[in-house]
C-alpha positions in Angstrom: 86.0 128.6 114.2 88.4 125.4 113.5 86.8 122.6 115.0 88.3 120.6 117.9 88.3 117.2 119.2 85.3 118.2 121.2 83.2 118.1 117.9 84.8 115.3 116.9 83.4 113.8 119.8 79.9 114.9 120.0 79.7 113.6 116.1 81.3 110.2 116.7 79.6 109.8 120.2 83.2 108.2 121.7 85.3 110.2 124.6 88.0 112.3 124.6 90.7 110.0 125.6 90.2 107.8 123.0 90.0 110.4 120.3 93.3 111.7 122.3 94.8 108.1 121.8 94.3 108.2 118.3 95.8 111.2 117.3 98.7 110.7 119.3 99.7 107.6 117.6 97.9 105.2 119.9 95.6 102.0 118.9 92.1 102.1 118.6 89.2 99.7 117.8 89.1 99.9 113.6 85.7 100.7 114.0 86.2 103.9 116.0 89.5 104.4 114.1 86.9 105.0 110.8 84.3 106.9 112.8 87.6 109.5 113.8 88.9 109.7 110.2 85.0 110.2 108.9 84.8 113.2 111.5 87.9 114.8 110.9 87.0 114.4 107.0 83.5 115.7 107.7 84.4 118.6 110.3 88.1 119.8 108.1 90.0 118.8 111.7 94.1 119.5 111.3 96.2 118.5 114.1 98.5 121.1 115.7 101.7 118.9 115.4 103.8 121.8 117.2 101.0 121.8 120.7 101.3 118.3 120.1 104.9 117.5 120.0 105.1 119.9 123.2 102.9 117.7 125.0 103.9 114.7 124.0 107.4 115.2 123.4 106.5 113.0 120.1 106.6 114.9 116.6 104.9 111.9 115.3 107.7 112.0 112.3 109.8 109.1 111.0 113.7 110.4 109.8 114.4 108.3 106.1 117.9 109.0 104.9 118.7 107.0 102.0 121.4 106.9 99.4 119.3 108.0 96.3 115.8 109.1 95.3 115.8 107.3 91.8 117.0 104.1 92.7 114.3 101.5 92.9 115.4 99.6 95.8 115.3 102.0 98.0 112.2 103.8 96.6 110.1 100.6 96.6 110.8 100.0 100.2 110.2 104.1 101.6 106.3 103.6 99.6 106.3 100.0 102.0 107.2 101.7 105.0 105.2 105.1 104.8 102.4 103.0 104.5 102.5 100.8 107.6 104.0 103.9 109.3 101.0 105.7 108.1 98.5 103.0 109.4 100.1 104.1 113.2 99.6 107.8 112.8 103.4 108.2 111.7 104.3 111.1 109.0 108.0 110.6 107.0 110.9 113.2 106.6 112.7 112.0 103.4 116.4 112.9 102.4 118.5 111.7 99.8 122.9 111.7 99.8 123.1 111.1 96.8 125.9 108.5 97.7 128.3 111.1 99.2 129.7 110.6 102.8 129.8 114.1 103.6 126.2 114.6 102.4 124.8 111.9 104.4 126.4 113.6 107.6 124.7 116.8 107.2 121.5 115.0 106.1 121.8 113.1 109.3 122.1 116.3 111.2 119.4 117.5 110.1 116.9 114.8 110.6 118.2 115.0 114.2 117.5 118.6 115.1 114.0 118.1 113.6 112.8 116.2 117.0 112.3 112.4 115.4 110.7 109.9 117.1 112.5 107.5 115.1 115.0 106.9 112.0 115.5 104.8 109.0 118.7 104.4 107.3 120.9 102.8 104.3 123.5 104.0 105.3 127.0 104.3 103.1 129.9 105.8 105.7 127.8 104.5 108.5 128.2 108.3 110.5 128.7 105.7 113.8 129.3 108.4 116.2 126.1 110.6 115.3 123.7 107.5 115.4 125.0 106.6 118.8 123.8 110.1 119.6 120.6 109.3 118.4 120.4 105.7 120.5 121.7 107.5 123.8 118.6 110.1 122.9 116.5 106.6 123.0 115.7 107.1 119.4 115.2 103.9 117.6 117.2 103.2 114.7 116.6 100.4 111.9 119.1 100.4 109.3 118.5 98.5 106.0 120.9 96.6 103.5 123.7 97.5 105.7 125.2 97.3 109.3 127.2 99.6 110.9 129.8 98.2 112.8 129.8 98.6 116.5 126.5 100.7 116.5 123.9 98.4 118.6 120.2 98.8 116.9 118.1 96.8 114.7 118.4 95.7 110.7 117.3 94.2 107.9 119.3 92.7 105.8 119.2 90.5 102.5 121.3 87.3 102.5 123.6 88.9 99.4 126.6 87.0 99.5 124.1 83.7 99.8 121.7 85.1 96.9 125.4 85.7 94.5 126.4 82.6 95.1 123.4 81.0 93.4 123.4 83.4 90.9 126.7 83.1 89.4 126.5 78.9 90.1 124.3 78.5 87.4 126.2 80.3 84.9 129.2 77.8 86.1 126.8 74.9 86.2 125.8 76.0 82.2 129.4 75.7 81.6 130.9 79.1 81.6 134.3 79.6 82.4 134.4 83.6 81.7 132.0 85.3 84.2 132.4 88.8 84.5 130.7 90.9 87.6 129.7 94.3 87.8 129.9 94.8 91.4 129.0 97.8 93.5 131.8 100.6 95.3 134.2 99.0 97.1 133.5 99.3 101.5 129.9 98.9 100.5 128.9 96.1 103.0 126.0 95.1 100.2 128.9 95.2 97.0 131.2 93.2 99.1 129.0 90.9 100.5 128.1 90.0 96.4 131.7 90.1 95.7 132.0 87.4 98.0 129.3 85.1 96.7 130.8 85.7 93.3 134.4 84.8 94.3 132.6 81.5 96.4 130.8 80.1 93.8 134.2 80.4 91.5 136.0 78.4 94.3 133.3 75.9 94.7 133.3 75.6 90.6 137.1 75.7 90.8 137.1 78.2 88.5 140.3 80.5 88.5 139.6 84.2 89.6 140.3 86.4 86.9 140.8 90.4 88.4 140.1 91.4 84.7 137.1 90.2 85.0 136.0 92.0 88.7 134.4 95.9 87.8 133.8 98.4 90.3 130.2 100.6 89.3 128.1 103.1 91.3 124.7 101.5 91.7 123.9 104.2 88.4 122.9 103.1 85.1 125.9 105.0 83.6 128.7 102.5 85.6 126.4 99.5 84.1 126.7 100.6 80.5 130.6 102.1 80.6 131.9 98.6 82.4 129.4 96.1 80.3 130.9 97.7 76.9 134.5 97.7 78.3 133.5 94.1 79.0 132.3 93.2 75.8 134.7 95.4 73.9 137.7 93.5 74.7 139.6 91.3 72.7 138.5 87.9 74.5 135.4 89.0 75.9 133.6 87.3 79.2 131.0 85.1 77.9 129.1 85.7 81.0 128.3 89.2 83.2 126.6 88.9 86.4 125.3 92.8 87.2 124.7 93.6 91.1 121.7 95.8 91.2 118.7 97.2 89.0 120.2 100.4 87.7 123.4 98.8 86.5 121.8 95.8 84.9 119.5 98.5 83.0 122.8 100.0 82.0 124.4 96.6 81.0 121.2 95.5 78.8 121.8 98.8 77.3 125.4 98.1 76.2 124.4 94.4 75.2 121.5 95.8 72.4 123.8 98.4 71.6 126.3 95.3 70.2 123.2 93.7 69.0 124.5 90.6 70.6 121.6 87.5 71.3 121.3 86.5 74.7 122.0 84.1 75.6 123.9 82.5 72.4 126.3 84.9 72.3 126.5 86.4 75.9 124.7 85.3 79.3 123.4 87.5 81.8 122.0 87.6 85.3 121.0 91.2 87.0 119.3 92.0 90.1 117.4 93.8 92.3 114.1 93.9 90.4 112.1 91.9 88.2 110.6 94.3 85.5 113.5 93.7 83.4 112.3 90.1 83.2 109.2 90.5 82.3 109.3 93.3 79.4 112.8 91.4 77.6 112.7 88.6 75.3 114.5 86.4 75.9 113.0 87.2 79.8 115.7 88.0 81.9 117.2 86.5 84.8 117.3 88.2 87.8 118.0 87.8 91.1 115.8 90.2 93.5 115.3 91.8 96.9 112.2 90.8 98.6 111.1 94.5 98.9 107.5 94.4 100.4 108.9 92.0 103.6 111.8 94.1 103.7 109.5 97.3 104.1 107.3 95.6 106.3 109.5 94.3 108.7 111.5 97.5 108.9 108.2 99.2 110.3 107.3 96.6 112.6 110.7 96.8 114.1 110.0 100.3 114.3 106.3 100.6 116.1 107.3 98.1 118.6 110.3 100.0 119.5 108.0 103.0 119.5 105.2 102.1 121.1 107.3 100.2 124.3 107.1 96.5 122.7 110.6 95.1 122.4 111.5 98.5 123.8 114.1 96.7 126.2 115.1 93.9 123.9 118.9 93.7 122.2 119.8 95.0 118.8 117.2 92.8 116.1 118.6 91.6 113.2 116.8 90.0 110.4 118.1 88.1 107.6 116.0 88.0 104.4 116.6 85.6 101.5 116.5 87.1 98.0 114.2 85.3 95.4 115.2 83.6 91.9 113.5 85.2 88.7 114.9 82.8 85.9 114.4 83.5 82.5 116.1 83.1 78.8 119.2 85.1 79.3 121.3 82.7 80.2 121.9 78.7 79.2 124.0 76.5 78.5 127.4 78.1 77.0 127.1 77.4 73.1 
């Protein structure tokens, strides 16, 4: 016979409502919390989510829709999250748009006919109408990276336009004149918001825009390389590219040794969103990054107290995160 929470109990000597509690989602001492998971270990217990979810109206499950499975922003964060989430007795249901609008509608549907307690979201189109389904359902929602206008529910957000305006000041304040950016798709609240930065620290540097010098990628590797050597392939060059996130700047490094050019004698360059490229290049390089445990953190904290009543009340939450400076060799002062 399976065993039940009654042998749980008779082998951990506490009472039913507190085993209750814990499967459910609930708190518990961290004592009795390890004598639980040392039963249910010991006696093979499995939860019936379905009996569950009928009593409780809770599934217990966590809706993640994010724009792509291979890029390291978002995938760094979901491993953050599914562990605090996992800490609370919450499971995940990942999907992945792949970047396209009409994908992240029908992704959206489904996580909503699959009886989520809650959802996570980087969104793109924003799908406004369906997420204000979901709050008038008193589902929570925390989005990440990027509002949705007129759609009241937490976020966490990066100070971008604040975190490209320090980036591209010190390749003005090493004396470059030429600074190229590699943004993001244009409508995308994080690409703009960099644009922004870009086209401030310009201003403050009274250096002249140049539109030439403004590219348009997809967050992908391929965008990085294809615009970095249509960069570098013209006949007065940018002496300085400032790439938006991690995939691109891998691309751009890419197009850079391709040319065998020396960073940064012959070409400086900033990229962001994660600091392994700094650490394995020589010269190191800079980067500008996300702070991606805190973001992952604080999304899941939003999300229990909204859960578990705390806040439950409260008006829309929105937290502002700085990025953090990774310098390093690949920039300088303009030979």
């Amino acid at each position: 016979m399976p065993a039940t929470m009654k042998d749980i109990a008779r082998l951990t000597g506490l009472s039913l409502a507190t085993i209750s509690k814990y499967l459910n989602g609930g708190h518990v001492l961290p004592a009795n919390q390890r004598a639980i998971e040392q039963a249910i270990n010991q006696l093979g217990y499995t939860v019936n989510s379905v009996a569950r979810s009928l009593k409780t109206r809770r599934s217990m499950t966590i809706g993640v829709l994010i724009p792509h499975l291979e890029n390291v922003f978002s995938t760094s964060i979901i491993s953050e999250l599914e562990d605090k989430l996992h800490q609370v007795g919450y499971s995940t249901i990942i999907c992945d748009y792949h970047h396209d609008p009409e994908m992240e509608a029908e992704k959206l549907d489904f996580l909503a006919h699959r009886q989520i307690d809650g959802l996570v979201m980087m969104p793109l189109s924003g799908c406004r109408d369906a997420l204000v389904k979901l709050r008038e359902r008193q589902i929570p929602v925390v989005l990440i990276d990027r509002p949705v206008e007129g759609l009241d529910c937490d976020a966490v957000l990066v100070k971008n336009r604040k975190a490209s305006f320090q980036a591209v000041s010190r390749l003005a304040e090493a004396g470059h004149e030429r600074i190229a950016i590699i943004c993001g798709p244009q409508g995308v609240y994080t690409a703009d918001e960099r644009l922004y930065g870009y086209m401030d620290a310009l201003k403050h540097y009274q250096i002249k825009l140049d539109e030439d010098l403004v590219q348009y990628g997809n967050y992908d590797t391929k965008s990085g390389y294809v615009l970095t050597a249509r960069l570098l392939d013209r006949q007065k060059p940018p002496t300085a590219v400032f790439v938006t996130n991690h995939e691109m700047t891998y691309g751009s490094v890419l197009a850079v040794n391709e040319r065998d050019l020396l960073m940064p004698k012959q070409l400086s360059l900033i990229g962001f969103d994660h600091k392994l490229l700094n650490q394995v290049l020589r010269p190191p390089l800079a980067v500008v990054t996300q702070p991606l445990k805190q973001i992952g953190q604080t999304v899941a904290e939003l999300l229990v107290h909204r859960l578990t009543g705390i806040n439950r009340q409260e008006p829309a939450i929105i937290k502002y995160l700085d990025a953090v400076w990774h310098d390093g060799g690949s920039y300088g002062p303009l030979s």
